[in-house]
C-alpha positions as CSV (number, residue, x, y, z in Angstrom):
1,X,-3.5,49.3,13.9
2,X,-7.5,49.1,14.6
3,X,-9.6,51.2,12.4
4,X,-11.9,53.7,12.6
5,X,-15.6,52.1,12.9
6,X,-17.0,53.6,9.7
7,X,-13.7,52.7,7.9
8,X,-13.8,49.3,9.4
9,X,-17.1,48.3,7.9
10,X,-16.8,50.0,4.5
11,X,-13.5,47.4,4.4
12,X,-15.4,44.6,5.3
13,X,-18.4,45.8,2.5
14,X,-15.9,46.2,-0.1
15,X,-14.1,42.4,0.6
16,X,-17.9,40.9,0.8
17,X,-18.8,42.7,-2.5
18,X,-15.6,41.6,-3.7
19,X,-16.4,38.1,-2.7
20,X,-20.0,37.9,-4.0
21,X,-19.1,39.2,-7.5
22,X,-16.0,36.3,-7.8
23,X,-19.1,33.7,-6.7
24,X,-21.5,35.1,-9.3
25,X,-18.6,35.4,-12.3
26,X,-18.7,31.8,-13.1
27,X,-15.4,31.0,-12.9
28,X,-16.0,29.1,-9.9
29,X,-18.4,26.4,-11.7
30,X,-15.4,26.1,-13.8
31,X,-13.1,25.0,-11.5
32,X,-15.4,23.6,-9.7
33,X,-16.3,20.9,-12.5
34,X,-12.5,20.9,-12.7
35,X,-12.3,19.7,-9.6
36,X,-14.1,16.7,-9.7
37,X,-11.9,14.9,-12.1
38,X,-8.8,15.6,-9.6
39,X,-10.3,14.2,-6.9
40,X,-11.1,11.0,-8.8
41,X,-7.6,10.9,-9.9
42,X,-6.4,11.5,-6.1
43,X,-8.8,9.2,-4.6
44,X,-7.2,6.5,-7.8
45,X,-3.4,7.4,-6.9
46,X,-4.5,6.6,-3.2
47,X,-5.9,3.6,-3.7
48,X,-3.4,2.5,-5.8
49,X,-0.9,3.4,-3.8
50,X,-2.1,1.7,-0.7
51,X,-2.4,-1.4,-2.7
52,X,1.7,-1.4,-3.6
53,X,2.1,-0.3,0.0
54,X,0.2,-3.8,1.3
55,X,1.9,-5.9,-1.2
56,X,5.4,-5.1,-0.7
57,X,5.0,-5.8,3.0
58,X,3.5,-8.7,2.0
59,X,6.4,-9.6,0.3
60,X,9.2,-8.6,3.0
61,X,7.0,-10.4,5.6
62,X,7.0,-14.7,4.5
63,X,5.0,-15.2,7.3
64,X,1.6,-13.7,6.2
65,X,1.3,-16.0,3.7
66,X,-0.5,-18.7,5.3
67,X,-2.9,-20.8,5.1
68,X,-1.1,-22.8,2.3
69,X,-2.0,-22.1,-1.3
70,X,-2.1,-25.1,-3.0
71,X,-0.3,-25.3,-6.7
72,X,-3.6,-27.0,-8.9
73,X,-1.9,-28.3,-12.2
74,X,-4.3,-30.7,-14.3
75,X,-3.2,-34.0,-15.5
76,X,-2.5,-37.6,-13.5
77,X,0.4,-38.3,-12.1
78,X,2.0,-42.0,-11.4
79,X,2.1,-41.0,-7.6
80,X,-1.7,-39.5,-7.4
81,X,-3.4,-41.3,-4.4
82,X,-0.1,-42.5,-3.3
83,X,0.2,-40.4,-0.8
84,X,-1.1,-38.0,1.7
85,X,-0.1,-34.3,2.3
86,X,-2.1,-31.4,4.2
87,X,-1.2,-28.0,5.8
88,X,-1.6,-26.7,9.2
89,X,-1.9,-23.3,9.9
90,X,-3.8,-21.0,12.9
91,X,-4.9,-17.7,11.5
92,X,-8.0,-16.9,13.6
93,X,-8.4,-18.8,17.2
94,X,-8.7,-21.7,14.9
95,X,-7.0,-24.6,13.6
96,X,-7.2,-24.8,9.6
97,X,-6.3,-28.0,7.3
98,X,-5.7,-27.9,4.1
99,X,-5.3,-30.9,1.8
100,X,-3.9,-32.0,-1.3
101,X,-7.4,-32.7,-2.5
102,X,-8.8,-28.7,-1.4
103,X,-10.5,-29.7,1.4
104,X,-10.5,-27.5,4.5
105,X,-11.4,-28.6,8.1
106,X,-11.6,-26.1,10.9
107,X,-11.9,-26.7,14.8
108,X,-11.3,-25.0,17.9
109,X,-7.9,-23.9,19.9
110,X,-9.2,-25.3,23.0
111,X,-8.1,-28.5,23.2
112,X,-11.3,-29.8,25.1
113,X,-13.3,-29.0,22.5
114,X,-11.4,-29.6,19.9
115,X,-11.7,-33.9,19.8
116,X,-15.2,-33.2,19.9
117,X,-15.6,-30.6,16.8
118,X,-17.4,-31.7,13.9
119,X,-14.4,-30.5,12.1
120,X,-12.2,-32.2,13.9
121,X,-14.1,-36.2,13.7
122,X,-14.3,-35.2,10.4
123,X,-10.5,-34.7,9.4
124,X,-10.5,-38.1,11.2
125,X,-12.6,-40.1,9.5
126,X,-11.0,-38.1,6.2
127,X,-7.5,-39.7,6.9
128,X,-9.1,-42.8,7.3
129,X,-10.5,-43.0,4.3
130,X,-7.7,-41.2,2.7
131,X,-5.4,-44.2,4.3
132,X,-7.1,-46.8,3.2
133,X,-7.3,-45.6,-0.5
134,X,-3.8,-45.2,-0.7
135,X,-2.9,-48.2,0.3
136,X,-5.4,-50.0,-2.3
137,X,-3.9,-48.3,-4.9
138,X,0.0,-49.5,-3.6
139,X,-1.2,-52.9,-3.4
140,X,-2.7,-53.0,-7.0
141,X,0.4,-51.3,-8.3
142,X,2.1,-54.2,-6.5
143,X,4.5,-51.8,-4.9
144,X,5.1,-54.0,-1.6
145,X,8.0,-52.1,-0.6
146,X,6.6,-48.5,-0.7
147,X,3.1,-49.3,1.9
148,X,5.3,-48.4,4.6
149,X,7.1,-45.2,3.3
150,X,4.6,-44.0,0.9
151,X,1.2,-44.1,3.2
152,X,2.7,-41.9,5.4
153,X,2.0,-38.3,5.9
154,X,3.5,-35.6,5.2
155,X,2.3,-32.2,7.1
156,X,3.3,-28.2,6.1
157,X,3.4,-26.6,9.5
158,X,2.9,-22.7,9.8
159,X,5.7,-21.7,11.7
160,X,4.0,-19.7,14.7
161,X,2.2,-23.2,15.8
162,X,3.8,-25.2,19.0
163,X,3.5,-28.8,19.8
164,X,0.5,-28.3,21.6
165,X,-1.0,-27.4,18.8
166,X,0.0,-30.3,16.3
167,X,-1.5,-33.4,18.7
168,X,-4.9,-33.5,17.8
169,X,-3.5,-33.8,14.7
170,X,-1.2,-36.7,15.6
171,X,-4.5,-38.5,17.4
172,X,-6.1,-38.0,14.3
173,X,-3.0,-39.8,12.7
174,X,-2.6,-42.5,15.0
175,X,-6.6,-43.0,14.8
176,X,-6.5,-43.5,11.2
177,X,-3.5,-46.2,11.7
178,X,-0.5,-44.0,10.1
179,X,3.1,-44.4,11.9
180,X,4.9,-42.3,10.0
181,X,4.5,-38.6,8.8
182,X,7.2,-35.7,7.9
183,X,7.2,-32.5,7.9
184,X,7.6,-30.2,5.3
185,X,9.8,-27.0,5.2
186,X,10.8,-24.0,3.2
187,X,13.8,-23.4,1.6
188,X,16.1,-20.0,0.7
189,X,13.4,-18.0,2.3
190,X,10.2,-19.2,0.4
């Protein structure tokens, strides 16, 4: 039903007025200044929330937990520089290496330009030097049998890398005059 004109806008006056005098009665600046405190507290439960979201799919999903995290424990061990171990893993266009040690080298995809990254010649001349410690430290613990088996290498692969990507790695291997190397693999899921 439409109403009368003069009607009509004495309605409208009346709900304005109405209006107006609710603005002015200050019970708005209460609830406003109770309203900034809920927010807060929303804005809190959200972000929060979001953050139990993210790690429970972190947790369901293995495979988003790579580059390897090394375990640092302090204290020597009888098998310290006896050995050589390092993770491979791709996250970004990019290979990443991680070793025992914490150091990280980084190089291209592409395989062209990958034997002549700087990250790359270094990781070389790093498992050179790496090799050659090792093996010092079997010969002066006068462990004839174990040159062989223990200066090998022993690699954690992420899963999603193929062969392709794993031979610059073996060049760098080779280069550095180890034969043997393993590879290193979850168990039970983790």
């Amino acid at each position: 039903m439409i109403l009368p004109g003069k009607k009509r806008v004495r309605l409208y006056q009346e709900a304005f007025a109405r209006s107006k005098a609710r603005l002015e009665d200050g019970l708005n600046e209460e609830a406003g200044a109770a309203l900034i405190p809920a927010l807060l507290a929303a804005m809190v439960v959200l972000v929060v929330g979001l953050a139990c979201g993210v790690k429970s799919f972190e947790a369901a999903n293995p495979r988003l937990a790579y580059p390897a995290q090394l375990l640092v424990l302090e204290g020597d061990s009888e098998e310290s520089n006896r050995s050589i171990w390092f993770s491979l893993s791709a996250p970004d266009q990019t290979i990443i290496v991680t070793t025992d040690d914490q150091k990280i080298f980084e190089w291209p995809l592409d395989p062209i330009k990958t034997l002549q990254s700087k990250g790359y010649l270094d990781f070389k001349e790093f498992l050179k030097v790496r090799r050659k410690l090792v093996i010092e430290n079997l010969v002066l613990s006068m462990d004839r049998e174990g040159i062989e088996t223990k200066s090998g290498a022993v690699v954690a692969v992420d899963e999603r890398l193929t062969y392709a990507h794993f031979k610059p790695v073996m060049l760098a291997l080779a280069a550095a005059g180890i034969r043997s190397y393993g590879f290193e693999t979850r168990s039970d899921g983790e």
